[in-house]
C-alpha positions, 0 to 999 in steps of 0.5 A: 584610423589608418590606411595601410598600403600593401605592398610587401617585398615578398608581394601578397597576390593582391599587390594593389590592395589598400585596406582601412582599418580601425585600431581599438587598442582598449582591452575588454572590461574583465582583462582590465580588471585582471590586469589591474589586479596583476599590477597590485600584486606585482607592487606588493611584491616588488615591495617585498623584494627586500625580505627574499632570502639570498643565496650563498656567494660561491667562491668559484667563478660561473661563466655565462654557459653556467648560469645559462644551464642553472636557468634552464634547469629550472624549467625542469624543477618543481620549485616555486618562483622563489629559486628564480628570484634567488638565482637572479639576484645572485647573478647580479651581484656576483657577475656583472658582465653576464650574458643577456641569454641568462636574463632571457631564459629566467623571463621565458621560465617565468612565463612558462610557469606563470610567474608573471608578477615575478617576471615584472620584478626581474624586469625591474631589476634588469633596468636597474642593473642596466643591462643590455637588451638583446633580441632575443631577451627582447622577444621574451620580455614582449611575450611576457607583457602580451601574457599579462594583457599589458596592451600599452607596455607591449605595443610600446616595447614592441615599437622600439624593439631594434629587429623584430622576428617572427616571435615577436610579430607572434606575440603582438599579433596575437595579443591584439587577435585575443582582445578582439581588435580584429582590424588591428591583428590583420594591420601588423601582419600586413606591417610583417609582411612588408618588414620581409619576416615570413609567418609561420603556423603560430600567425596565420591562424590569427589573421584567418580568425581575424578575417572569420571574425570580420567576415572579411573574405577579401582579406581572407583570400589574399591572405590565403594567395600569399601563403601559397605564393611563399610555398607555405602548405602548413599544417592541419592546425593552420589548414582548419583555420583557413578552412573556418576562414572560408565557412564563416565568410559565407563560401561554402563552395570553396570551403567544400573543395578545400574540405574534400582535398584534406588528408586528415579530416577529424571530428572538429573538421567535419563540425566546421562543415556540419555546423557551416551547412546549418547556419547558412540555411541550407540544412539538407547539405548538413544532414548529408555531412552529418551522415557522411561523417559517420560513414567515415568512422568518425564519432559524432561528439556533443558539438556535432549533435548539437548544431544538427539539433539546431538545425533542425529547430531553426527549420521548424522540424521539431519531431526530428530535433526531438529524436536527435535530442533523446538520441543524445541524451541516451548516449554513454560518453556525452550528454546534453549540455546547456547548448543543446537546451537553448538550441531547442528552446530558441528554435521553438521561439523562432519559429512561432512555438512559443508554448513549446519553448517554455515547455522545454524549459521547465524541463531543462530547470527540472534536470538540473541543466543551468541555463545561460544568457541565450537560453534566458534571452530566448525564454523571455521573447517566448513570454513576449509572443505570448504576452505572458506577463506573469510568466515573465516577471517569474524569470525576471526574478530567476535573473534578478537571483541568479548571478550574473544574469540581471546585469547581462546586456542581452538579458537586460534588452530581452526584458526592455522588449518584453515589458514594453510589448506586454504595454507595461512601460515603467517596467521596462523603463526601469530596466532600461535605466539599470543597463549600465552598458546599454547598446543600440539594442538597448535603445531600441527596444526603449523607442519600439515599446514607446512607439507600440503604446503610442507615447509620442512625447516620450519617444521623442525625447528618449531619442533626443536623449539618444542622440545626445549620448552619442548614439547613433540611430541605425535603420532597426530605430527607425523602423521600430519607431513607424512600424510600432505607431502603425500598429498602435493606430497613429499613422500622423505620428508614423509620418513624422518619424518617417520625415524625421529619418529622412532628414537622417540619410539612412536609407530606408529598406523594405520594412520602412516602405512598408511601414510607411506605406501603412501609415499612409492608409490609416491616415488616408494620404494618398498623395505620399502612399503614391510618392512612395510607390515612386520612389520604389519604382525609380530605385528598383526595389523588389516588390517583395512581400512586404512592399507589394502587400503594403502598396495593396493594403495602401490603395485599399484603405485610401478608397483606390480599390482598383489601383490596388488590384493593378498592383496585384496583376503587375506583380510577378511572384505572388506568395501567400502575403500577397494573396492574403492582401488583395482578398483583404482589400476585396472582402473589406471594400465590399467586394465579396464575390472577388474576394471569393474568386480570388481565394479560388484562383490562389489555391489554382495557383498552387499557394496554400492558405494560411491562417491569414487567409482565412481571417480575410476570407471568412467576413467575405462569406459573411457580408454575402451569407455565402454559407457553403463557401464558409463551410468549405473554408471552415473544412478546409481549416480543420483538415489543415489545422489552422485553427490554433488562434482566436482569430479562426474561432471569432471568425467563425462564430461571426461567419456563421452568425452572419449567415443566419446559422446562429445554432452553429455560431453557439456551438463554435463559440462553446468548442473554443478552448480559450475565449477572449473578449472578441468571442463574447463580443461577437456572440452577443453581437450575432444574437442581437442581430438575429433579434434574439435580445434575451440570448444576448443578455444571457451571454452577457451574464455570463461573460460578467462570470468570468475574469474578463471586463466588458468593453464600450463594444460589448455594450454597444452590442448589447444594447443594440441586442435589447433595441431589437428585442424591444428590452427597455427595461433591460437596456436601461439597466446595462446602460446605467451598469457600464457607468457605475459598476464598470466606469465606462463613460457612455459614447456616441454609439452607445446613445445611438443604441438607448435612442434607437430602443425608446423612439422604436417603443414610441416613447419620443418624449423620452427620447427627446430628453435623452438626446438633450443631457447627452454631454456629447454632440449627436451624430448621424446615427442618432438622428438616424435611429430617431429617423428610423422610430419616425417610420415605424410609428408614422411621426412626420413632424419629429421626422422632419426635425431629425432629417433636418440634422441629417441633411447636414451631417451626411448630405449624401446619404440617400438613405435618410432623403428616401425614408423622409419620402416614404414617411411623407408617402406613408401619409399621403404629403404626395407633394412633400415626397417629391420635394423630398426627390427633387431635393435629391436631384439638385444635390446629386445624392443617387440612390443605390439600388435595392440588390439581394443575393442568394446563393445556389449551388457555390454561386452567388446570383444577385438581383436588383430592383425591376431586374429582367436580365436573369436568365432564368426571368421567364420561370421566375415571373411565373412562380412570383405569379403562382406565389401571389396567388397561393398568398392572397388566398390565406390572407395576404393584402399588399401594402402600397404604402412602400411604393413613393409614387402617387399612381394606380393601385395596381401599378402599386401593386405590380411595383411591389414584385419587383421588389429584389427579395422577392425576386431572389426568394423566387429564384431560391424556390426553383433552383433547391429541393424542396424543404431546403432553406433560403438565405437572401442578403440585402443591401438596403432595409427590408420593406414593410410589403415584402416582410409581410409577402415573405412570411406568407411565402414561408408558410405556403411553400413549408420553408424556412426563409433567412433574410438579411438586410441592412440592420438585422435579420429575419427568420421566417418560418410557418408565416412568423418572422424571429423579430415580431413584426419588430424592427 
């Protein structure tokens, strides 16, 4: 590395300027071989200088001026190299003392006509003869060496050239700008300056492309100071360069004013300006060129039209991209060319149009139109985002066929990043082998597929094997490498790739945070989620989208549901990520209403849901039966058509499941165009919730129809769906089917769901032997659902056995110490029931309150247990009264058994109605017209009284009453409930 001070006799404007650059004087890979291949015809024909004819000796003398003029001749003639060869061996045999000119212009005529193995000879031949080297035969020798790309020879001549001009300077200079060595190319012409030789129109291109390529508009503009400081104007040539200098260092500003001030503005003038416009973003700048260029008289050519086509693409405005397309396809002097495919094919892929990418594609193969390494790489990342493996395994063949493309690198890392995403790693690892040239693309591309499979061993040691290779990481490696363990659910292994960058000293950027900080909820640290949200604070980082949604999500999934919403108010800017995040944490931390009120100030703050929104805010409705609200987000999404993906669909059939609509669940779920395996989970899933068993077991049959394999969630939900419909029969056969036909080895749910179908049927005996082979120690919801049978079935000493393991595994769950108490309660052990509270009491354990909603009129109202705080108390005690009397009189009888208390039977009773079902069906009953249907929501199971009031209700009143509580639903109708008196 060199530093180079400027400080030129004929100063630049920045006097005081130092610039480091990094000499890389190696030529590219191809102008190697090409020189290679030069050397070895130059040795054959130096070889062969021996057999080249003479010319006749003349007896007459020939002064230098005449062999001048027989070399400049030659310039004229169309003969070969053969008469320069022939005319160079005469002089030197019959003139020793010639001039060095002669030598000069044979050499320049060998360059010109690209004889540059014979100019090798000659130059052999002039250090054999010892002649002296002039300046100017000096300044051609250069050019020569600069033609043929012998980079060490020229630099070396060049070095111990005695008095270099202009033309001199030219061809080193531009040989270094050809091979790419930008750094160098700006070095010698600061060294040119400094020498006091003044450029000229050859050189400042150069230097202005040097400083395009680098971006470097430091240099670029005191470059560009100097030119005018020597009164240097330049010509149109030399004003373009300048002019791209400006545009691809980002100065549109400057660029425009120099645009405006030009005389002569042609077609490739007025491209720098369209094409500048689109890719710094702002295209409606473009447009507006591409219109004033017209207005001008220019003719728009195939390099203009193409970068408005990309432009257009790249924004995501496809129709107008398409109508530039057909406009160019249409036109008699140009045609789409293979840019103008790939501009359309990556603009779709870039902005999320995958489908339509490949759809352009085919059409492009089917016109005969030859794609290049972009329109490959394009099309592969198209199969990726759609995980399209067949598709793309069909373009790997293409490559592997078509020359060139297999051994591509850009291609090559295209098919690494999509093997891995398409969880097909061997693939992708063999491609990674096979990339001769590899770069850091390459190996990140390798860490990111490692990271998303969650394969922590091989990462590890790929990016030791990176590191030893002398490749260094950069902050994209890191990145991949926690992102992708987030995603793939290792927030442990996310961490300690975070710690291990650490140690690196790159500084992590927003995606880092935010990945990190998603790390941290999975894995639930608190304490590092909050040295983060620190550290964000202490170096002032923007709480952008990705950082603010991050620190959100954070606080939600480590329990801090509040600290996330003061991260949500303290934010200033909250764009639709945003939004999508706080209603999240709502929905999933069970705060339905806020999650509700949210979606509703997010639209009053002027920002459009997404499909992300509505993926959030629909289990929202879910969890409180809100089912206006997720009718008028289900409008919403069809007036906005979001619902393009299988997240909207699943969502929607789950909603409406949920919200006791399970006749309009099927007929989502039947509209979907292309189900997955999440829609025939989630509808089996609703039917068994409902307690229609045989529905569900129907749509497993139907499931097992088609190419997709039932997972441990299928039948988890099935065998749930037969628990409820008191299938024993059927729930044995699914059972025994997931081991033997789909080798799924039975895990604890599925246990649970096999206990909880033969203790509800009563067959503890059973049931115990069940639960001794399980190969897997019981959890909770084993001995939950074994809890649960003992209820039913009046069972208090096989209760207190499994409330015993419950008492252990969840010594908080009120849930299991209240049902021991009611089954005590249920046979009279008054005394056990109130062990069964003290033992409550003594260890803290609270029982939450019974609390049902309903919702009326896009409000949801709730109740709780003995509630006398509604305003409407009053109306409500008194149709409870009138209901009760109505009820009794066809048959209903209260079931004091539900009360734990041992006191009057008519304190039982007038316990009984204050129960907060029934509150809200009375509520429901006075606020909706008549024959409309109630739907009522509970946090806790429903109680055997008020199952048996809600059935009379039903009948008396002529409605339909939808109740959800905390295991299933119920469909009360004409006094009959869906789940027979079963659950």
């Amino acid at each position: 590395m060199a530093t180079i001070s400027s400080t030129p006799s004929s100063s630049l404007h920045h006097s005081n300027l130092i610039i480091i650059f990094t000499s890389s004087p190696n030529s590219p890979s191809s102008l190697v071989r090409q020189n290679r291949k030069r050397r070895t015809l130059a040795s054959s024909t130096l070889t062969d200088f021996s057999k080249t004819p003479k010319l006749a000796k003349t007896h007459q003398p020939i002064d230098d001026n005449g062999w001048c003029s027989m070399a400049k001749l030659t310039s004229a003639s169309s003969d070969n190299g053969e008469f320069l060869l022939k005319l160079m061996e005469v002089i030197t045999q019959n003139h020793n003392d010639h001039s060095s000119e002669t030598y000069a212009l044979i050499l320049q005529n060998c360059r010109k006509m690209d004889y540059l193995e014979l100019g090798l000879q000659i130059h052999a031949r002039l250090i054999v003869s010892g002649v002296e080297f002039c300046s100017f035969l000096s300044s051609q020798l250069l050019e020569l060496y600069c033609k043929l790309g012998f980079i060490d020879s020229a630099r070396k001549l060049f070095d111990i050239m005695p008095l270099r001009n202009v033309f001199s300077w030219t061809s080193i200079i531009g040989l270094y700008c050809g091979l790419g060595d930008y750094e160098e190319t700006i070095r010698l012409f600061y060294l040119m300056v400094e020498e006091g030789v003044r450029p000229d129109h050859f050189v400042f291109p150069k230097v202005y492309k040097a400083c395009s390529e680098l971006k470097n508009y430091e240099v670029g503009k005191d470059v560009y100071d100097y030119m005018l400081s020597i009164g240097f104007e330049g010509n149109p040539f030399v004003k373009k360069s300048i002019l791209d200098m400006f545009i691809k260092c980002g100065k549109m500003d400057i660029a425009r004013r120099m645009f405006e001030e030009m005389e002569f503005k042609d077609v490739v003038t007025w491209n720098m300006m369209v094409s500048g416009y689109a890719s710094m973003g702002d295209f409606k700048q473009a447009l507006n060129y591409f219109e004033s260029m017209k207005l001008a008289g220019v003719k728009p050519d195939r390099i203009t039209w193409n970068s408005i086509i990309a432009g257009y693409a790249q924004n995501g405005q496809f129709e107008e991209a398409s109508n530039c397309f057909f406009e160019m396809r249409g036109s008699q002097n140009f045609k789409p060319n293979v840019v103008s495919w790939t501009a359309l094919i990556a603009g779709n892929e870039q902005n999320g149009c995958s489908l339509r990418a490949l759809n352009v594609f085919r059409q492009m193969v089917i016109e005969g139109v030859k794609p290049n390494s972009i329109t490959i790489a394009s099309v592969i990342s198209a199969c990726t985002n759609l995980t399209l493996l067949r598709h793309g395994k069909e373009i790997h063949g293409y490559c592997i066929k078509a020359e060139g493309f297999d051994m591509d690198v850009l291609v090559g890392n295209s098919l690494v990043d999509f093997y891995a995403k398409c969880q097909t790693l061997e693939a992708a690892r063999r491609k990674f082998n096979l990339i001769k040239q590899k770069d850091l693309v390459s190996w990140n591309a390798m860490l990111a597929g490692y990271a998303l499979r969650g394969s922590r061993e091989e990462a590890a040691e790929l990016l030791d094997v990176m590191e030893m290779e002398g490749v260094k990481s950069d902050i994209i490696t890191w990145n991949g490498l926690i992102t992708g363990y987030t995603q793939s659910g290792d927030g442990k292994t996310a961490l300690e790739f975070f710690h291990r960058m650490r140690k690196t000293y790159i500084e992590p950027n927003t995606i880092t945070i935010s990945g990190a900080l998603a790390a941290c909820a999975l894995v639930e640290d608190l304490k590092l989620g909050k040295e983060i949200h620190c550290f964000v604070m202490s170096n002032q980082i923007e709480l952008s989208t990705g950082v603010g949604s991050a620190l959100i999500s954070m606080y939600s999934g480590c329990g801090q549901l509040k600290l996330a919403q003061f991260v949500f108010n303290e934010l200033s800017t909250r764009d639709v990520v945003i939004w999508n995040s706080i209603i999240a944490a709502c929905a999933q931390g069970g705060q339905g209403i806020n999650a509700m009120n949210l979606l509703r100030d997010m639209q009053l703050s002027n920002v459009e849901p997404n499909t992300v929104t509505m993926v959030s805010a629909l289990p929202a409705c879910a969890r409180l039966a809100a089912l206006r609200q997720g009718k008028e987000i289900h409008q919403f999404i069809i007036r906005h058509g979001l619902g393009t993906c299988n997240f909207i669909w699943n969502s929607l059939v789950d909603m409406y499941g949920r919200c006791g609509e399970i006749r309009k669940a099927r007929r989502i779920f039947d509209l979907m165009p292309q189900r997955d395996l999440v829609s025939w989970n989630t509808l089996i899933s609703c039917y068994g919730m409902h307690g229609f068993g045989m529905d569900a077991v129907n749509v497993f049959l139907r499931l097992r129809a088609t190419d997709l394999k039932p997972n441990h969630y299928t039948f988890t939900n099935l065998l749930s769906a037969c628990s409820h419909s008191g299938l024993i029969d059927e729930g044995w056969e699914y059972f025994e089917m997931m081991k033997s036909e789909y080798k799924i080895e039975p895990a604890v749910e599925q246990y649970a769901c096999m206990v909880d179908l033969l203790a509800r049927a009563g067959q503890f005996d059973e049931t115990m032997k069940l639960i001794e082979e399980m190969p897997l120690e019981p959890n909770a919801a084993v001995w939950g659902s074994l809890l649960g049978a003992c209820r039913i079935h009046c069972n208090p000493e096989l209760a207190e056995y499994a409330a015993g393991y419950l008492f252990e595994l969840e010594p908080q769950n009120s849930g299991n110490y209240i049902l021991l108490a009611n089954i005590y309660s249920a046979v009279g052990r008054w005394e056990d029931a109130a062990r069964i509270r003290h033992l409550m009491k003594e260890r803290g354990v609270t029982k939450p309150p019974g609390c049902s909603w309903i919702e009326i009129k896009r409000k949801v109202h709730s109740f709780i247990v003995g509630d006398t705080t509604h305003p409407l108390m009053d109306e409500i005690s008194a149709k409870m009264e009138s209901l009760y009397s109505e009820i009794k009189e066809i048959g209903y009888v209260p079931d004091t058994n539900f009360v734990l208390q041992d006191v009057e039977e008519d304190e039982k009773e007038f316990s009984l109605c204050g129960h907060s079902e029934k509150l809200a069906i009375a509520f429901g009953l006075i606020s909706t017209p008549v024959g409309t249907p109630l739907r009522i929501i509970k946090n806790l199971r429903v109680c055997g009284d008020c199952h048996s009031a809600t059935k009379f209700i039903s009948k008396v009143t002529n409605r339909e009453i939808i109740m959800r509580d905390s295991y299933r639903f119920h469909h009360f109708v004409d006094g009959v409930c869906s789940c027979g008196d079963y659950w």
